[in-house]
VMD Tcl script that draws the C-alpha trace (Angstrom):
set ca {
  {36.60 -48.74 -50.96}
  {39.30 -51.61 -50.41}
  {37.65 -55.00 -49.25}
  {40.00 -56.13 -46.77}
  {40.07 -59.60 -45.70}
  {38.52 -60.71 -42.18}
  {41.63 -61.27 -40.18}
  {43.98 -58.22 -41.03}
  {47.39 -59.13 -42.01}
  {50.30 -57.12 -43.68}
  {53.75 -58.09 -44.38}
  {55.26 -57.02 -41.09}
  {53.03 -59.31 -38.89}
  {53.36 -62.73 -41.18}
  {57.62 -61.96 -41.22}
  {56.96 -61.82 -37.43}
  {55.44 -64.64 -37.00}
  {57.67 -66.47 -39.39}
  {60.96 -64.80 -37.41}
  {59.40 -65.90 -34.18}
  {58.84 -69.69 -35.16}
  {62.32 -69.67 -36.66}
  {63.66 -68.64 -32.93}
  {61.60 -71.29 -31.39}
  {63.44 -73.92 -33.52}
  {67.05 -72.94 -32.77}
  {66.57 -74.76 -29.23}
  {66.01 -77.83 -31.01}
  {68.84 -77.87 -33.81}
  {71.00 -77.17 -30.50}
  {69.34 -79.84 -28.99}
  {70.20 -82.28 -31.81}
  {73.87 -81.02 -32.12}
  {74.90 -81.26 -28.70}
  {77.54 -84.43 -28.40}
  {76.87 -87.38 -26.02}
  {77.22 -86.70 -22.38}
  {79.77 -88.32 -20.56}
  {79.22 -91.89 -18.66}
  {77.23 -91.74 -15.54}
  {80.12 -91.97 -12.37}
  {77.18 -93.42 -10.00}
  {74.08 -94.70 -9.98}
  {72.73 -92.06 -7.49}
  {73.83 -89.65 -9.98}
  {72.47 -90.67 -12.58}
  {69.04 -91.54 -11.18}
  {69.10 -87.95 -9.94}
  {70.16 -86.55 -13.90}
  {67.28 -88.55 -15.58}
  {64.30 -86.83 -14.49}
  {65.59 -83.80 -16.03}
  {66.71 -84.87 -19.49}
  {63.77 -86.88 -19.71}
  {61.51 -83.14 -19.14}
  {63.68 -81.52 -21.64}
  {63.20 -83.91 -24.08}
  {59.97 -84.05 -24.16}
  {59.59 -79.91 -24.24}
  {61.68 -80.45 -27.75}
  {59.53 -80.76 -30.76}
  {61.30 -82.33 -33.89}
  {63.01 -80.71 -36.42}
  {60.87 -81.85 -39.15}
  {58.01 -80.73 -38.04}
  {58.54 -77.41 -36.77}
  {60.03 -76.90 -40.67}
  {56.79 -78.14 -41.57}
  {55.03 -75.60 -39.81}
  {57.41 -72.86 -41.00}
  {56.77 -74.22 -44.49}
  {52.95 -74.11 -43.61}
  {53.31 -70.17 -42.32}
  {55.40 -69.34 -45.27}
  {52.96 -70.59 -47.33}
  {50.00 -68.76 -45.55}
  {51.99 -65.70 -45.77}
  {52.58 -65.92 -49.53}
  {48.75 -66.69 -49.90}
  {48.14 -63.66 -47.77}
  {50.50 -61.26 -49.70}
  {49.36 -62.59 -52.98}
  {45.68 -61.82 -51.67}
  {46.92 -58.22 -50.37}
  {48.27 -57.53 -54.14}
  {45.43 -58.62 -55.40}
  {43.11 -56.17 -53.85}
  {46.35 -53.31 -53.77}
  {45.83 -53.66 -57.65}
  {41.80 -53.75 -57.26}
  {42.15 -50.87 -55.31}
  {44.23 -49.09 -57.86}
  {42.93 -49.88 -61.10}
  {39.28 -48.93 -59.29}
  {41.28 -45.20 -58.37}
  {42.27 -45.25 -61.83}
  {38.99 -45.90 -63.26}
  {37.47 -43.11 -60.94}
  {40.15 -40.54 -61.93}
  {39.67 -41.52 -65.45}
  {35.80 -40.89 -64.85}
  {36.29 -37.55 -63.10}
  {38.42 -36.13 -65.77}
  {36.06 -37.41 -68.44}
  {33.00 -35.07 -66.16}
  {35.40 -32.70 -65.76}
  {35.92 -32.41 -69.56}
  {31.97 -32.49 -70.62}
  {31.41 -29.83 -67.88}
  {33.82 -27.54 -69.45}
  {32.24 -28.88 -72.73}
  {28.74 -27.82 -71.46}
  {30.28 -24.84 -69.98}
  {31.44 -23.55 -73.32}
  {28.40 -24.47 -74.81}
  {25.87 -22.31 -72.71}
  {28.53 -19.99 -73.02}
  {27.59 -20.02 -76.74}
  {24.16 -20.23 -76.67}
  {23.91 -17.03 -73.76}
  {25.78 -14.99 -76.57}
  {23.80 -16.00 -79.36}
  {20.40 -15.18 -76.95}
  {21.93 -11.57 -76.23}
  {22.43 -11.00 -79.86}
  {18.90 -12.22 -80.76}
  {18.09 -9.87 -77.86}
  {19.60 -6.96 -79.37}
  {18.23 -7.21 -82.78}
  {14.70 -7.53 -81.36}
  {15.63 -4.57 -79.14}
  {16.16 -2.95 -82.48}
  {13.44 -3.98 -84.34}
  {11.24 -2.97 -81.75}
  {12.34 0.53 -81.03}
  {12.38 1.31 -84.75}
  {8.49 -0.35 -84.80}
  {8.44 1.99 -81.70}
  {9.52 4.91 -83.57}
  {7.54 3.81 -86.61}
  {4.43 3.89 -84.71}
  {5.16 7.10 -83.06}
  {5.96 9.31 -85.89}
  {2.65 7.76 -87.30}
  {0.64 8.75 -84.91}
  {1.79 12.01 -84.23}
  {1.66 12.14 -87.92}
  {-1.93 11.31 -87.86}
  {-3.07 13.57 -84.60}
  {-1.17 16.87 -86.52}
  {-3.56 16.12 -89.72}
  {-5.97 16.30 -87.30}
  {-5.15 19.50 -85.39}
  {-4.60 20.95 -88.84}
  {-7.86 20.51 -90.59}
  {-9.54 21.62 -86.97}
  {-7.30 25.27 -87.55}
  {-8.10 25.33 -91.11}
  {-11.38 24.55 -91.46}
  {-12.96 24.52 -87.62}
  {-11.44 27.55 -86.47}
  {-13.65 30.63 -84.85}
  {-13.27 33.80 -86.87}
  {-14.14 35.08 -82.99}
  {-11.85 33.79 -80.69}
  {-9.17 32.14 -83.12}
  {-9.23 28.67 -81.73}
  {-10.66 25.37 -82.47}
  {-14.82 25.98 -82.24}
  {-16.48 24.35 -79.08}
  {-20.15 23.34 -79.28}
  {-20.61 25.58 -82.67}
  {-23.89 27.28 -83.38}
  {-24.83 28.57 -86.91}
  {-26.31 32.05 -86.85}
  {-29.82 32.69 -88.79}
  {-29.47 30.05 -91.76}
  {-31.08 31.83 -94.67}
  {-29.67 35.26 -93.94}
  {-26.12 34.43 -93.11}
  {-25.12 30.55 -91.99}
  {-21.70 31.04 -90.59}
  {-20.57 29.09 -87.86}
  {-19.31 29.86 -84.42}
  {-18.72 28.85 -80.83}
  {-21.54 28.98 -78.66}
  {-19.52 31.13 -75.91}
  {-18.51 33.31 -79.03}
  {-22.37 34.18 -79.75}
  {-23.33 34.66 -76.60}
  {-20.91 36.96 -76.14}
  {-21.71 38.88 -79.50}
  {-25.40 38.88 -79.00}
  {-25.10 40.04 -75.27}
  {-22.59 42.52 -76.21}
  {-24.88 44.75 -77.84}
  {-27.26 44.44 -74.63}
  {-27.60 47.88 -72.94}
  {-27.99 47.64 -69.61}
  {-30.05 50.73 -68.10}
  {-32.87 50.20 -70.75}
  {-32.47 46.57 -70.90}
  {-32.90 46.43 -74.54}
  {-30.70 46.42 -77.51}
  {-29.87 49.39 -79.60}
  {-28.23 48.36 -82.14}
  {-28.55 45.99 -84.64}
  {-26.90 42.50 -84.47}
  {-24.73 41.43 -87.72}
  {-22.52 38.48 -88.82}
  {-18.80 39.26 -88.10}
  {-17.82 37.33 -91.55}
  {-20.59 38.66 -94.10}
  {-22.01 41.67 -92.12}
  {-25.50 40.30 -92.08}
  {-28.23 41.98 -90.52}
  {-29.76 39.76 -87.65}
  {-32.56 40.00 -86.09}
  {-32.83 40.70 -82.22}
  {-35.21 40.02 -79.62}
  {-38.63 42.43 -79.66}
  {-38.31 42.43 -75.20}
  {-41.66 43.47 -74.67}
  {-43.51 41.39 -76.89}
  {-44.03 37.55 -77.17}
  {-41.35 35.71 -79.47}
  {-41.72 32.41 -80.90}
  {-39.16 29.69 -81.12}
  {-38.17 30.20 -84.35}
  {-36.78 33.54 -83.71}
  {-34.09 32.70 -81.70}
  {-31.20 33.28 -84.11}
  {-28.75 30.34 -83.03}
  {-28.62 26.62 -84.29}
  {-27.23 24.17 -83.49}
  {-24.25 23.12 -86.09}
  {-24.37 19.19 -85.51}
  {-22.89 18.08 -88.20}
  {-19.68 20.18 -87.58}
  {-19.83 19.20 -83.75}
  {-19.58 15.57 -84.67}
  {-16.53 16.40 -87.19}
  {-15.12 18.51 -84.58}
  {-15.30 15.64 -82.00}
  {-13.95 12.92 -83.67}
  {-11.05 15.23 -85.08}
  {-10.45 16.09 -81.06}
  {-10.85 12.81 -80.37}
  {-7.94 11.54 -82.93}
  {-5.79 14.60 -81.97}
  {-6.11 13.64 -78.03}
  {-5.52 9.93 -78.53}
  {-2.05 11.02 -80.46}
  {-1.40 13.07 -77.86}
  {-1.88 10.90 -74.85}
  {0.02 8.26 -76.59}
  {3.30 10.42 -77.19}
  {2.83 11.21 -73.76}
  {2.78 7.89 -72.41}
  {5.73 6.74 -74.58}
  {7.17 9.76 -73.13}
  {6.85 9.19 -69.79}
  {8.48 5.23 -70.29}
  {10.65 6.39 -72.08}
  {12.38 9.19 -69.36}
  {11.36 5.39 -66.75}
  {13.62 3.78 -68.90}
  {17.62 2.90 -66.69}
  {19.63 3.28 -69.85}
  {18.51 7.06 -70.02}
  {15.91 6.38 -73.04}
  {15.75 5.05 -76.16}
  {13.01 6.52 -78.43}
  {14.12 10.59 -79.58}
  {10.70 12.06 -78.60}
  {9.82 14.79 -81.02}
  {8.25 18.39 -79.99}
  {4.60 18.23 -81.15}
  {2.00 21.10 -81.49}
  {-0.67 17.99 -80.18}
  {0.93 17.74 -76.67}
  {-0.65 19.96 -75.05}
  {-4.23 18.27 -76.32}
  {-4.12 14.80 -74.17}
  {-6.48 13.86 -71.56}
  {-5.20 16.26 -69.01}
  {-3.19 19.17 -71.06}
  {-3.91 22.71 -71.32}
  {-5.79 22.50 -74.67}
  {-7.93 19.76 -73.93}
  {-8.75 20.78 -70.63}
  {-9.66 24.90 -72.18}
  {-11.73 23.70 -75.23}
  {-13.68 20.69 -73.22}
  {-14.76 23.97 -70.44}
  {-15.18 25.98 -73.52}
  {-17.69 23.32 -74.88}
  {-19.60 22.02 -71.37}
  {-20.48 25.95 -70.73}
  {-21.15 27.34 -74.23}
  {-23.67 24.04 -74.56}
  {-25.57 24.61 -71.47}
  {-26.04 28.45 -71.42}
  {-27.16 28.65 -75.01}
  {-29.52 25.96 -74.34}
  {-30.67 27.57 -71.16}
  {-31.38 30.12 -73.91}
  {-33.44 28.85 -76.41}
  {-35.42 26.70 -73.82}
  {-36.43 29.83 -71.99}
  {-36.70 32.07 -75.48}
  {-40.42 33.01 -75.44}
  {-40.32 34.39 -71.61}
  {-36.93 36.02 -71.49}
  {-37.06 39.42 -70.41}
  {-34.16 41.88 -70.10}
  {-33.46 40.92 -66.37}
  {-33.07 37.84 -67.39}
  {-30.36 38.65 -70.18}
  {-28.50 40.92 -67.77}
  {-28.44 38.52 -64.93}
  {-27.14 36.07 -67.90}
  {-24.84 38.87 -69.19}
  {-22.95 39.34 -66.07}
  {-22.98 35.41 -65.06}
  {-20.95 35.28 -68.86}
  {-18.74 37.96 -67.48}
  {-19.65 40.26 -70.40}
  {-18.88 43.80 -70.33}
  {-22.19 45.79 -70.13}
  {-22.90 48.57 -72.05}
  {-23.86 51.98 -71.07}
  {-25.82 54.43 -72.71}
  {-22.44 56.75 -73.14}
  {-20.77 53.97 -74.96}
  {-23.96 53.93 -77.82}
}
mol new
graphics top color blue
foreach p $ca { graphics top sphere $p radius 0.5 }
foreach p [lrange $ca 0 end-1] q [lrange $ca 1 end] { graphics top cylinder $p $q radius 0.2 }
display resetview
């Protein structure tokens, strides 16, 4: 802002008052070129004349002085239009400095401007290549693991698989140890040893033998007192804990490609991991193979123990009743 003086003056008003002044002095240069008056014809008359001169010529203010105080006005007027210059110039050369300040902001904002401009594109590219890098460690990990849960499921198939029902063994019982020793599911026994149940005499009339190495195996004498020993199945717990932690790798693969699954199809751009077709799916927490061999296991664990605990007394109502709980076909005496 402008710092204007106390009393505001501008050009126009000081040439006014100057122009004013100079028309109050023209009455007096009249004044002083007027010529003498003519002689006086009376005395009346000019006793009656002198009054009036006499007022006039004291209303008249001398010529010198009223030049004076032109001079004077003139010179006030110059001081104020030299002071009005002076802060027309301030005024400018402060716009000009302000202009010359906003264009300099105005040039380091575009400055700055271009350089975040930079920077963003050099974050997006860094963005990118760790996008990269971390869907091919995504991938990486992935194929290993699935990698790692297949082994698994493979050496279950070949080397844990039921000759019986074809499928991974669930709570696997070993039949007689020194006559035969193979391995099966506990559902899979139960089902061969009841199988050769007859129902009418509640007995068995046939002889019991290994499905791999046609062993003879001993059955039950119903009517006679049986020790513990004789029960024919054992418990295989060395191959249940292989069998465990070998479902337990397979089902951790498998719930892991299903979770990278499942944020993958989440994902806005439409995915970015390829999700391979895996023989494990189906073996996470909640699948289909998971679910099957963890019933297979609960149920072929507690009826074969309800079993063997109950060995000595078991009579043949008590196999039948067990028999048809299993949902076992019972034999007839026309089917012998």
């Amino acid at each position: 802002m402008i710092d204007r003086p106390s009393t505001p003056a501008t050009r126009s008003s000081i040439n006014k008052s100057v122009t004013s002044l100079r028309r109050r002095d023209v009455p007096a240069r009249v004044a002083t070129a007027k010529p003498a008056s003519a002689p006086h014809t009376g005395s009346t008359q000019g006793a009656s004349e002198n009054p009036a001169s006499q007022n006039d010529k004291s209303d008249m203010v001398p010529r010198s002085e009223m030049e004076a105080r032109i001079r004077q006005l003139e010179e006030v007027a110059k001081l104020r239009m030299d002071e009005l210059d002076k802060l027309a110039a301030s005024h400018r050369q402060r716009q000009d400095k302000d202009r010359s300040s906003l264009t300099k902001r105005e040039k380091d904002l575009e400055r700055l401007d271009k350089e975040v401009k930079r920077k963003v594109e050099k974050l997006d590219k860094r963005e990118e290549a760790l996008n990269k890098r971390e869907k091919e460690a995504n991938e990486l990990l992935l194929s290993l693991s699935i990698e790692r849960g297949e082994r698994a499921l493979a050496k279950l198939d070949s080397q844990f698989q039921c000759s019986l029902c074809m499928d991974v063994m669930a709570a696997p019982y070993i039949l007689v140890p020194e006559l035969c020793g193979h391995s099966y599911c506990a559902l899979c026994i139960l089902a061969l040893f009841f199988g050769k149940f007859h129902e009418e005499c509640k007995s068995f009339h046939k002889e019991l033998d290994c499905p791999m190495c046609r062993a003879a195996l001993p059955y039950p004498k119903l009517h006679k007192s049986r020790a513990d020993c004789a029960c024919p199945f054992t418990p295989n717990r060395l191959a249940d804990e292989v069998i465990q932690e070998l479902v337990d790798t397979v089902t951790a693969s498998a719930q892991e490609l299903y979770n990278i699954s499942r944020a993958n199809k989440a994902n806005k751009h439409g995915g970015t991991l390829a999700i391979p077709e895996s023989p494990i799916a189906d073996w996470r927490e909640k699948g289909r193979a998971k679910i099957a061999w963890k019933a297979r296991q609960d149920q072929g664990k507690a009826e074969i123990q309800l079993l063997t605990k109950s060995w000595k007394t078991f009579r043949g109502k008590n196999l039948l009743a067990m028999k048809r709980r299993l949902g076992i076909a019972v034999m007839r005496e026309e089917d012998l």
